[in-house]
VEXBATI-953888 format. One record per atom (N, C-alpha, C): x, y, z; residue in one letter. Coordinates in steps of 0.2 Angstrom, whole numbers, plus 5000, padded with zeros to 4 digits. Atoms other than C-alpha are relative to their C-alpha. Last residue first. Layout:
<atoms>
XYZA/...
</atoms>
This chain:
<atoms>
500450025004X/482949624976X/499450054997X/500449994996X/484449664981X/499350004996X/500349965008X/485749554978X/499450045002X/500750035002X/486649504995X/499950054993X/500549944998X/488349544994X/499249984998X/500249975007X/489449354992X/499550065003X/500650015001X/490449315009X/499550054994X/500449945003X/492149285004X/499350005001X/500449995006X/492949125008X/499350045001X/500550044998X/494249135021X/499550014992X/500350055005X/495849205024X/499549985001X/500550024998X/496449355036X/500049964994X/500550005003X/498449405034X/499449945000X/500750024998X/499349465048X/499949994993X/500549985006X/501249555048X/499449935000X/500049945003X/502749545058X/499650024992X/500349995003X/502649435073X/500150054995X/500949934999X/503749375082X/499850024994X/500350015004X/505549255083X/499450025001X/499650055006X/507149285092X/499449984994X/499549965002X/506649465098X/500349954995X/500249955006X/504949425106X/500550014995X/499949934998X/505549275114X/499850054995X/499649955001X/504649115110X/500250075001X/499649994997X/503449035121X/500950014999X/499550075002X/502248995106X/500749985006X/500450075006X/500749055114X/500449974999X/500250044995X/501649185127X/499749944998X/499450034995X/502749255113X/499749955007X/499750065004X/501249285102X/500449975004X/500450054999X/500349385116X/500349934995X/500050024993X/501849495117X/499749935001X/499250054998X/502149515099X/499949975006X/500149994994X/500149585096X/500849965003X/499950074999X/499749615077X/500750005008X/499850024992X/499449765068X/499949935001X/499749964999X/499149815049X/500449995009X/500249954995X/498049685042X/500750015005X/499649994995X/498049605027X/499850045006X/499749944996X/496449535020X/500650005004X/499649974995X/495849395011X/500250075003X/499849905000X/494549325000X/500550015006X/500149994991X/494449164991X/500050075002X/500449984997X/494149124973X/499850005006X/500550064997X/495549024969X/499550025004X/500050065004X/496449144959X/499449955001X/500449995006X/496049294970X/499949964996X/500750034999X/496749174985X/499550054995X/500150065002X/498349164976X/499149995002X/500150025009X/498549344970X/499649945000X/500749995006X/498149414987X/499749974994X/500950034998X/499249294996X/499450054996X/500050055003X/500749344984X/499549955003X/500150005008X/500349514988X/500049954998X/500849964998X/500749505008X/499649984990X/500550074997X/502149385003X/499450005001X/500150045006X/503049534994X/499549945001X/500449985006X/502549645007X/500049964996X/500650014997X/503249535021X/499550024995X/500250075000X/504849535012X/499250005000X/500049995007X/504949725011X/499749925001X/500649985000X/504649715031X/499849994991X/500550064997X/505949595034X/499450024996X/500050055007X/507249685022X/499449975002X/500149945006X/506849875034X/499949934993X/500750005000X/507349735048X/499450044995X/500250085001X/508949685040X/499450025003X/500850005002X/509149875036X/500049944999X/500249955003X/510849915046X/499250014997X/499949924996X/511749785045X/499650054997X/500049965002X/511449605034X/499950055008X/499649975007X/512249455037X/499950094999X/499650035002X/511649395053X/500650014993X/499749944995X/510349515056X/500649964999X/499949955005X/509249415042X/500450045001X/500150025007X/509149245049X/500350054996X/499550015000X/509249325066X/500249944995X/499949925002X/507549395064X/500849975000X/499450034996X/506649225062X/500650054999X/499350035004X/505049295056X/500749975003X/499250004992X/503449285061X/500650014995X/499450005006X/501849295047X/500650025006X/499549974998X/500249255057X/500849984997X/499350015002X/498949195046X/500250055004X/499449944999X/497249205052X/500749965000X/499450014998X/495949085047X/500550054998X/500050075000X/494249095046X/500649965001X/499850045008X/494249275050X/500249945000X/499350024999X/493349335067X/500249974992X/499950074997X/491649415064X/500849995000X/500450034995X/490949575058X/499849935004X/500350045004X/492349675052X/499849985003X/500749974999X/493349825058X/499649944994X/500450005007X/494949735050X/499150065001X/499649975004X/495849785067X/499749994994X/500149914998X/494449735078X/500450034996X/500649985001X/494249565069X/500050075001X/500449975006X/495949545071X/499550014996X/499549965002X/496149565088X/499950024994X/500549964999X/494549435090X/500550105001X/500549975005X/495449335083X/499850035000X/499449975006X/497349345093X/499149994995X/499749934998X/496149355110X/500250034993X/500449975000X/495249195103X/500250085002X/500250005006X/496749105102X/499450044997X/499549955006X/497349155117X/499950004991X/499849975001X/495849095128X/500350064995X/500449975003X/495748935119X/499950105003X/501050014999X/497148885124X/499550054999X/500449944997X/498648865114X/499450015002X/500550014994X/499748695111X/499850065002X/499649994992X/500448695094X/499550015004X/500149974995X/500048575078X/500250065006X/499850034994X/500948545064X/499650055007X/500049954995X/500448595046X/500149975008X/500550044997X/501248495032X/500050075005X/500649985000X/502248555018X/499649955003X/500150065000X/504148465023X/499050014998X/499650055003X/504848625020X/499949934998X/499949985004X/503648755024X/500449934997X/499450035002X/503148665039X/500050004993X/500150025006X/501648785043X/500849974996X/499349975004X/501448805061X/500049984995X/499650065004X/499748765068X/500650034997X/499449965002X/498548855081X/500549974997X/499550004996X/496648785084X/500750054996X/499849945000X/495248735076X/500749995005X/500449984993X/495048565069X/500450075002X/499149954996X/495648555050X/499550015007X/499650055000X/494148455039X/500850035003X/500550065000X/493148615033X/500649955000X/499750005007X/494148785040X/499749915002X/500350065005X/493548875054X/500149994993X/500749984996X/494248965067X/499549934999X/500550015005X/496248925061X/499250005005X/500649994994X/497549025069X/499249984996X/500850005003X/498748985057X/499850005007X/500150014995X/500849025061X/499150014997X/500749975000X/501749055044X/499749955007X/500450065000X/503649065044X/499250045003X/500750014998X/504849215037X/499649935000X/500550004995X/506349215036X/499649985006X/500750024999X/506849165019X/499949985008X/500250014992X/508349215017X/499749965001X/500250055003X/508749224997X/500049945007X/499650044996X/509549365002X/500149924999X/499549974999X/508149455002X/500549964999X/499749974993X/506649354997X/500750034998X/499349994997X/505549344984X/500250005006X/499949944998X/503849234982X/501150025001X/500449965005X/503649064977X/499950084999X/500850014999X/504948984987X/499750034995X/500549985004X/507048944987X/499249985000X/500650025005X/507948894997X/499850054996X/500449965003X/509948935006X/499349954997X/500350025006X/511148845017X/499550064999X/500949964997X/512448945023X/499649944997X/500350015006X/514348865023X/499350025005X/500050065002X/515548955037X/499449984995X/500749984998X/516549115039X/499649924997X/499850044992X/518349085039X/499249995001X/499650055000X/518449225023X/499849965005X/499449964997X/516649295020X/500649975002X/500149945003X/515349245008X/500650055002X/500149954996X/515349065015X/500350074995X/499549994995X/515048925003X/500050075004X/499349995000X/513548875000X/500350035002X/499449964997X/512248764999X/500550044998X/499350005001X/510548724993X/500550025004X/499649994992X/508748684997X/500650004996X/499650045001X/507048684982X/500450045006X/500150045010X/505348724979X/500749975002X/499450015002X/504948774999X/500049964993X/499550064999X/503148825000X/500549984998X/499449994997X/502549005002X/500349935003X/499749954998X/501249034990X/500649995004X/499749965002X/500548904981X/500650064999X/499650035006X/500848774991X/500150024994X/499549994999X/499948875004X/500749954997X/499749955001X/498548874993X/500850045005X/499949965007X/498348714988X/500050095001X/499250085003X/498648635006X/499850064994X/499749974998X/496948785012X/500849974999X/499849945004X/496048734996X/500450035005X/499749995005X/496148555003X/500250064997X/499449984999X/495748615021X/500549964993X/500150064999X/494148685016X/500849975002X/499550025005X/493848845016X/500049965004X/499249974997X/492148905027X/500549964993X/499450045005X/490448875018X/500850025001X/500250055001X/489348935032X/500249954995X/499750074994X/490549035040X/499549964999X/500850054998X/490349155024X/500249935002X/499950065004X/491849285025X/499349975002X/500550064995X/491849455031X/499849944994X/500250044990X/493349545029X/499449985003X/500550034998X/493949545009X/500050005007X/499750034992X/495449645003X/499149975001X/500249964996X/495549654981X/499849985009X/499849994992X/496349584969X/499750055003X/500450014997X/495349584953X/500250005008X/500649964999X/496449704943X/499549985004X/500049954998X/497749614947X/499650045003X/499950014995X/497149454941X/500050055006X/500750014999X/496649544925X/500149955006X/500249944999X/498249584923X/499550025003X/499649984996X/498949394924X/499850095002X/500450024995X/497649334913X/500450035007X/500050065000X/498349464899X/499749965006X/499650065007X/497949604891X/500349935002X/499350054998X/496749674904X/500349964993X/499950064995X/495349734894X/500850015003X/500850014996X/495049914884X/500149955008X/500450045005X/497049924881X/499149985004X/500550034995X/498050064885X/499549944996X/499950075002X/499450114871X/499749955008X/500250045007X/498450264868X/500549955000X/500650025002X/498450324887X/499749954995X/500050095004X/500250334889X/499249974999X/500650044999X/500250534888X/500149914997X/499850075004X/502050594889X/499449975002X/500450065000X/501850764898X/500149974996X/500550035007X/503250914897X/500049915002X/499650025003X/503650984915X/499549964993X/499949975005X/502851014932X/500549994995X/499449965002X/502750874941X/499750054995X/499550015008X/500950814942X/500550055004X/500149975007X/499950824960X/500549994995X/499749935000X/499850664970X/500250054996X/499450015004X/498550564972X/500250064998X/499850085001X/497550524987X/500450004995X/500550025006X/497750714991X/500149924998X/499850025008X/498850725009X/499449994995X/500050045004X/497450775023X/500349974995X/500450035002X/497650935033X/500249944995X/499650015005X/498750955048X/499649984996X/499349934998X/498151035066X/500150004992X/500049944996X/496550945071X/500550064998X/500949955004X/496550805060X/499950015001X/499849935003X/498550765067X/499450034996X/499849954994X/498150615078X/500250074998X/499949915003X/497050525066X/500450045006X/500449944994X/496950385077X/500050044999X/500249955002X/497150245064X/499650045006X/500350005006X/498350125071X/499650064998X/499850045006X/499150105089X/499750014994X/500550015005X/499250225103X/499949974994X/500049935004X/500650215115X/499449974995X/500549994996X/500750085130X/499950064997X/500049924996X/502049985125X/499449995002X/499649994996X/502549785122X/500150075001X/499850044990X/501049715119X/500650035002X/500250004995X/500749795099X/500149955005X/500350055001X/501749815085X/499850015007X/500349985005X/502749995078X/499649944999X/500449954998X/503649995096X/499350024992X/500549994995X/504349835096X/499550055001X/500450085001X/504949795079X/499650035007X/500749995003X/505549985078X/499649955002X/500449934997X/506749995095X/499249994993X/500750014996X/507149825089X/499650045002X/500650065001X/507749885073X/499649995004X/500849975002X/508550045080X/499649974997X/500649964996X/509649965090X/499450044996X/499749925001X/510649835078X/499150035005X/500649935001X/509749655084X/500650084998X/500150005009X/511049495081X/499550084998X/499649975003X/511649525098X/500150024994X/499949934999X/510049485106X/500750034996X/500449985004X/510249335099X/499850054999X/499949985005X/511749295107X/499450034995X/500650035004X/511149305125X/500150034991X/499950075003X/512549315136X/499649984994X/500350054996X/511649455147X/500349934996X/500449984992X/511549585135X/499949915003X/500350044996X/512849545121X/499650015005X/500650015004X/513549705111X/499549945003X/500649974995X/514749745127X/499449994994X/500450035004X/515949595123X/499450065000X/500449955003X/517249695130X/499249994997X/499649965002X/517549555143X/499950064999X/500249965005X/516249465148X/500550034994X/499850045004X/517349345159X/499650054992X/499349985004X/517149495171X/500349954994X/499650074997X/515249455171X/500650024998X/499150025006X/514349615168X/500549965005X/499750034994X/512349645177X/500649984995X/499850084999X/511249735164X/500649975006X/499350024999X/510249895166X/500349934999X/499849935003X/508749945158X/500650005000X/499450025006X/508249765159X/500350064996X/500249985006X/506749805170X/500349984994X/500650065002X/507449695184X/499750024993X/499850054998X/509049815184X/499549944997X/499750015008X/508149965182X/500349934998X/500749995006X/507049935196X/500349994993X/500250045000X/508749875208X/499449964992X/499850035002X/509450025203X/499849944997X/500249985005X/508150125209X/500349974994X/500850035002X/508150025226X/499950064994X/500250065000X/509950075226X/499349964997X/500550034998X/509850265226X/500049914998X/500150075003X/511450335223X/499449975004X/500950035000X/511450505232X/499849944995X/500250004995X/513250535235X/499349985000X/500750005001X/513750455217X/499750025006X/500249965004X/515550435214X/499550045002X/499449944997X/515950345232X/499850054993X/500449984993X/514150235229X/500750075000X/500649945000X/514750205211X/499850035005X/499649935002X/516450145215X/499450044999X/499649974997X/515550005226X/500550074997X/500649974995X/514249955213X/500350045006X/500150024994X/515549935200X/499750045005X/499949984994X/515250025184X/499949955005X/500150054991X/515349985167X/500150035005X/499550055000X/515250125155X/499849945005X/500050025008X/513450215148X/500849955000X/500050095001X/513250185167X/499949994994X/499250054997X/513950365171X/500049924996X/499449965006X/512550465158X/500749965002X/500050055004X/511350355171X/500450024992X/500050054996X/511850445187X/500049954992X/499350015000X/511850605178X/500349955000X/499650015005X/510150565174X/500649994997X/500050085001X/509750505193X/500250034991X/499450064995X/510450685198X/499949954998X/499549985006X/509150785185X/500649965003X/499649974996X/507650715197X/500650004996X/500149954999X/505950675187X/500650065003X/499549974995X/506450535177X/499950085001X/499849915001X/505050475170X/500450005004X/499949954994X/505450285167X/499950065000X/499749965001X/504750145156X/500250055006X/500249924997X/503950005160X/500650034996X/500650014998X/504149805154X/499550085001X/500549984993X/505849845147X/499249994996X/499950014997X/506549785132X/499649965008X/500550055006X/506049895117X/499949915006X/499850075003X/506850005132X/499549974997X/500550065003X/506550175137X/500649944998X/499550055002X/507050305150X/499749944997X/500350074996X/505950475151X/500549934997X/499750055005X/506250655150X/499949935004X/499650044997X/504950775153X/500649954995X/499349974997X/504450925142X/500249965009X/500549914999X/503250875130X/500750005004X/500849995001X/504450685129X/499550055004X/500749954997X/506150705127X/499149984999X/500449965006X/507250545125X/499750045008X/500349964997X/508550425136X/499550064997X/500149935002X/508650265128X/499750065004X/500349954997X/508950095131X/500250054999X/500649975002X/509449965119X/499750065005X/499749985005X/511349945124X/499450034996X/500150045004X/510949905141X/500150054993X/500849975005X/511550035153X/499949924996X/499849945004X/513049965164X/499450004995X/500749995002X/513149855181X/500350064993X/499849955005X/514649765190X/499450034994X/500349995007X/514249695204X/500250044998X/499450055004X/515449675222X/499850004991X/499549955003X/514449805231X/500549994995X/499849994993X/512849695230X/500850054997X/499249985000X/511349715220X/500350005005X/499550004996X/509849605220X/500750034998X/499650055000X/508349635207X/500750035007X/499249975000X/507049745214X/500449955000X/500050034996X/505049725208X/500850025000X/499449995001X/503949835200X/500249945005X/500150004995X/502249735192X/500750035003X/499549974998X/501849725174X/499950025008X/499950044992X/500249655174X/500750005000X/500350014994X/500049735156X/500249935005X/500250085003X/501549785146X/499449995005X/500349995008X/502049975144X/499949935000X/500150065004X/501950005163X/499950014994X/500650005004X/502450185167X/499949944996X/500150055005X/503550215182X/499449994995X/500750024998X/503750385191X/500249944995X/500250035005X/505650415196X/499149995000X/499550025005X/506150535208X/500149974992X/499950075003X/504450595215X/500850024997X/500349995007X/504650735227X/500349954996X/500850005000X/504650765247X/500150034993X/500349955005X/506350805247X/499550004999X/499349935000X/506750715260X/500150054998X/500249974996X/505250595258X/500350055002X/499549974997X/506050555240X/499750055007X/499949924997X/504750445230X/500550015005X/499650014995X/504850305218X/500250085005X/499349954997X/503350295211X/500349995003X/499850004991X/502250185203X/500550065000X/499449995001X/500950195189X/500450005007X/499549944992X/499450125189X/500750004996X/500349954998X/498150055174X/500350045008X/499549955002X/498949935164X/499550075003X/500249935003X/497549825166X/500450044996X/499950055005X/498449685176X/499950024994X/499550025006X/498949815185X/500149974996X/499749945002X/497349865191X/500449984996X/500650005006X/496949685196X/500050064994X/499850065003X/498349675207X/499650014992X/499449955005X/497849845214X/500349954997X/500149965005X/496249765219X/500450014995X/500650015005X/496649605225X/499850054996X/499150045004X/498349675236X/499449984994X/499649965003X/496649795244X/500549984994X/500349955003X/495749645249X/500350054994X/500150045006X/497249565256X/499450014996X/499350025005X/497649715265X/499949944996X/499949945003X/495849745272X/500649984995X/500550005004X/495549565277X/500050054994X/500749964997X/497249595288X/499349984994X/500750085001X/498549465282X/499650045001X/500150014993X/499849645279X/499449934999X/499750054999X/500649665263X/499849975004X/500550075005X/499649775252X/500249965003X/500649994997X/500149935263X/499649944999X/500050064991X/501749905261X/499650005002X/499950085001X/501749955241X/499849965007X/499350035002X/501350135246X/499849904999X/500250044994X/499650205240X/500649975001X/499350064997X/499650355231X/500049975006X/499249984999X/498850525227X/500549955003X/499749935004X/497450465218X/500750035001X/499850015005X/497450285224X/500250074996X/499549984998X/496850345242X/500549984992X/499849915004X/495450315234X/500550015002X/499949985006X/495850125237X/499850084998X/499250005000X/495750145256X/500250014993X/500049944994X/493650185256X/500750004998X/500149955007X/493550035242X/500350095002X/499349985006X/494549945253X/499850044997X/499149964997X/493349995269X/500449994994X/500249925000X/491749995259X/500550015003X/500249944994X/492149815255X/499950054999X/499649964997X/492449755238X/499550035005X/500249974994X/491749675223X/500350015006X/500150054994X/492449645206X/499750045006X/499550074998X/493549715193X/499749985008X/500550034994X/492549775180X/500549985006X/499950045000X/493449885164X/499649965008X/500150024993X/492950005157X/500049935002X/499650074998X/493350095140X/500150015008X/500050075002X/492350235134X/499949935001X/500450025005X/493150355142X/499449955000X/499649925001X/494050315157X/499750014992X/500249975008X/493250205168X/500450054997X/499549955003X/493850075182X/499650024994X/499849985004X/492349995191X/500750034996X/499449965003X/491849935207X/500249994993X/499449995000X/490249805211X/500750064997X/499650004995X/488749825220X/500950014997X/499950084997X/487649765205X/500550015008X/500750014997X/487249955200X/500049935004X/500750035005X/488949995199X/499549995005X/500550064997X/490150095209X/499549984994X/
</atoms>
C-alpha cells in the first residue's frame, strides 16, 4: 500500500505503481501468492473487473507466471514464465485432423535443476514440471496427427498444446508442406535463420527474455577479474620500442590515437544537420551498385555495392535508423537513412517510443541526458543467411564492429563525440518500424552528438 491509497509491486529497488483498488480486490489479489485461476477475472462483478485490471497490469510488467495445473495430481504441470512484457496465455485451436511438430527453434535445456522449453520465438518459456509432458514433446520432434497422438499419449493434455501452439513452440503442418520442415509456418525468412543464430540475436538483445542484460558482474563473488592486459608468453622478447616514434607518424595515427567514446553532449550547440549529411556520407554511403553472376549453378544474378566501410561478402546489410532528439535544422523524430539515394526519410513513431529507445540509451551509456542522435544499426539478416551458413550472424556482428569504428573515426575528424553502446531493445524496434524481429532488427547503437567541453577549473 501507499501513502496516496494506491497499490504497489516492489521487489527491490524496482517498483512499479499500478493504481487504486478496492479492499475487496486488493483483499482477492493476495491470493496471487499461491494463485488465482484465470476464471476468476471473467465475471461482470465489480470485483472481477477490478481484479482482470490488476492482473492485466501485472502482466504488462512481466510480473506473473501461470500455471498449468493438475487437480488429480494436485501438481503443477507446466509453470509459464513471460519473457516479453504483456504477454498473456492464450489457446490456439486444435482439432483431431491437425497435424503439429516442435518448431525447429525450440529447445529443451537444464536450468539448476529444472528443465524448461525455449524459443528465441516464444513470448514465454516453459518449466516443465511433469517428466510425461517431455516425453510428449521428444515425440513431436516428428510430425504428429492430433488423433494418433491422443492413442499414443494417455495423458495428452490439449490445453497445453494449445499454449505451445500459440507460443510458436509448436507449429501447425499443411500436408502440401511436404518435407519442407526448415520453413515454420511458410515464412521463408525464418528459413534463412540457422538455429543457433536466432537463438543468439535474441537472447544477447533485449525485449524478447527475461534474463539479465549487461554489466551485473555475476561472477565477483566466485571468480576473480581477468588482468587488463595479458601476461607475456614465455619465450625470447623482440622489443619494438626503438622503431616508436614520439608523435603519431601520420594524420591517420594521430586520429586513432584521438578516438575516444563521448556520453554527454552539449544540447545547447546540438549537430547540425549539415555535419550530420557529412557525416553519414562519410561513413556509410553507397559509392557504387553492380551485378553479378550467380556463384552457384541455376542460382540467380546478386547485385552487390560498395560503401566506406567493409563488408562481408560485399553484403552490406546493415541500414541506419536515427532516433534524432536534437539536431539543428532536422525535427525530431525517427528516420531511415537511404543509403543509396543519401537522404533521410521519415517514419511514423510516437513520442512515447522514441523516448523509451533514448532514454534506454542513456541508461546504457550511464550518462546524464539522452544522445542527440541515436543511431540504430539493423541489419537485413536474410541478405547474409542466404549465402552464408553457419556464421552469417557471427559476419553481422564483425560488420557492425567495422562500422562501429568507422563512426569513431568520422565523428573524431569532425570534432563530434560518439559512443557505442552495447544493448539495444529488438522487440520495441519491431513495434516502431513494424518489422519482424527476425527479418530486420537491431544489432548495434551508436550515440552522436557534439561533445560537451569539461568545465576548466578555475
Amino acid at each position: 500500500m501507499q501513502a496516496d491509497g494506491s497499490i504497489a509491486a516492489v521487489s527491490g529497488d524496482y517498483s512499479v505503481s499500478l493504481g487504486q483498488f478496492s479492499a475487496a480486490a486488493i483483499a482477492r489479489a493476495g491470493h496471487l501468492a499461491a494463485g488465482l485461476p484465470l476464471t476468476s477475472l471473467a465475471g461482470k462483478s465489480t470485483l472481477a473487473r477490478q481484479l482482470h485490471a490488476l492482473v492485466r497490469r501485472l502482466a504488462q510488467h512481466g510480473l506473473l507466471d501461470y500455471r498449468l495445473f493438475s487437480p488429480r495430481d494436485a501438481q503443477d504441470l507446466v509453470v509459464i514464465e513471460p519473457q516479453i512484457a504483456g504477454y498473456w496465455p492464450q489457446r490456439a485451436k486444435l482439432s483431431s485432423a491437425d497435424t503439429i511438430v516442435l518448431s525447429r527453434y525450440a529447445y529443451l535445456r537444464r536450468r539448476g535443476n529444472e528443465m524448461v522449453l525455449e524459443s528465441p520465438r516464444a513470448g514465454a518459456l516453459f518449466r516443465i514440471c511433469d517428466p510425461a509432458i517431455a516425453a510428449t514433446l521428444a515425440a513431436l520432434s516428428q510430425p504428429q496427427m492430433i488423433s494418433k497422438l491422443r492413442k499414443q499419449t494417455a495423458s495428452l493434455n490439449l490445453d497445453l498444446l494449445g499454449l505451445l501452439l500459440d507460443s510458436e513452440m509448436l507449429i501447425k503442418r499443411d500436408t502440401k508442406d511436404g518435407d519442407g520442415l526448415r520453413l515454420e509456418n511458410g515464412d521463408s525468412n525464418l528459413a534463412l535463420w540457422d538455429f543457433h543464430d536466432l537463438v543468439f540475436h535474441a537472447r544477447s538483445t533485449e525485449g524478447r527474455h527475461a534474463n539479465p542484460v549487461g554489466g551485473t558482474y555475476a561472477h565477483a563473488g566466485a571468480i576473480p577479474p581477468l588482468p587488463a592486459v595479458r601476461p607475456p608468453w614465455r619465450g625470447k622478447k623482440i622489443s619494438l620500442g626503438k622503431f616508436a616514434t614520439p608523435e603519431p607518424a601520420s594524420p591517420f595515427a594521430k586520429l586513432l590515437r584521438a578516438r575516444h567514446s563521448t556520453r554527454d553532449f552539449d544540447d545547447q550547440h546540438p549537430v547540425t544537420l549539415a555535419e550530420l549529411a557529412r557525416f553519414l556520407d562519410a561513413t556509410a554511403r553507397v559509392l557504387s551498385e553492380w551485378k553479378s553472376g550467380a556463384d552457384v549453378d541455376g542460382g540467380p544474378e546478386v547485385t552487390y555495392s560498395s560503401r566506406p566501410y567493409p563488408g562481408a561478402g560485399s553484403a552490406y546489410e546493415l541500414e541506419l535508423y536515427l532516433t534524432v532528439s536534437k539536431c539543428e535544422g532536422l525535427a525530431p523524430g525517427l528516420y531511415h537513412y537511404d543509403a543509396g539515394g543519401h537522404a533521410l526519410v521519415a517514419i511514423d513513431a510516437s513520442a512515447n517510443q522514441l523516448q523509451a529507445l533514448s532514454m534506454a540509451a542513456e541508461f546504457a551509456m550511464g550518462a546524464s541526458g539522452p544522445p542527440q542522435i541515436l543511431i540504430t544499426i539493423a541489419a537485413r539478416f536474410g541478405r547474409i543467411s542466404w549465402k552464408y551458413s553457419s556464421i552469417a550472424y557471427s559476419l553481422i556482428l564483425k560488420n557492425v564492429g567495422c562500422l562501429i569504428q568507422t563512426f569513431y573515426l568520422a565523428a573524431t575528424d569532425m570534432g563530434l563525440g560518439g559512443c557505442a553502446i552495447g544493448t539495444g531493445n529488438i522487440d520495441l524496434f519491431a513495434k516502431m518500424t513494424g518489422l519482424e524481429f527476425y527479418v530486420e532488427g537491431p544489432v548495434g547503437q551508436f550515440a552522436l552528438g557534439r561533445g560537451r567541453k569539461a568545465a576548466i577549473p578555475s
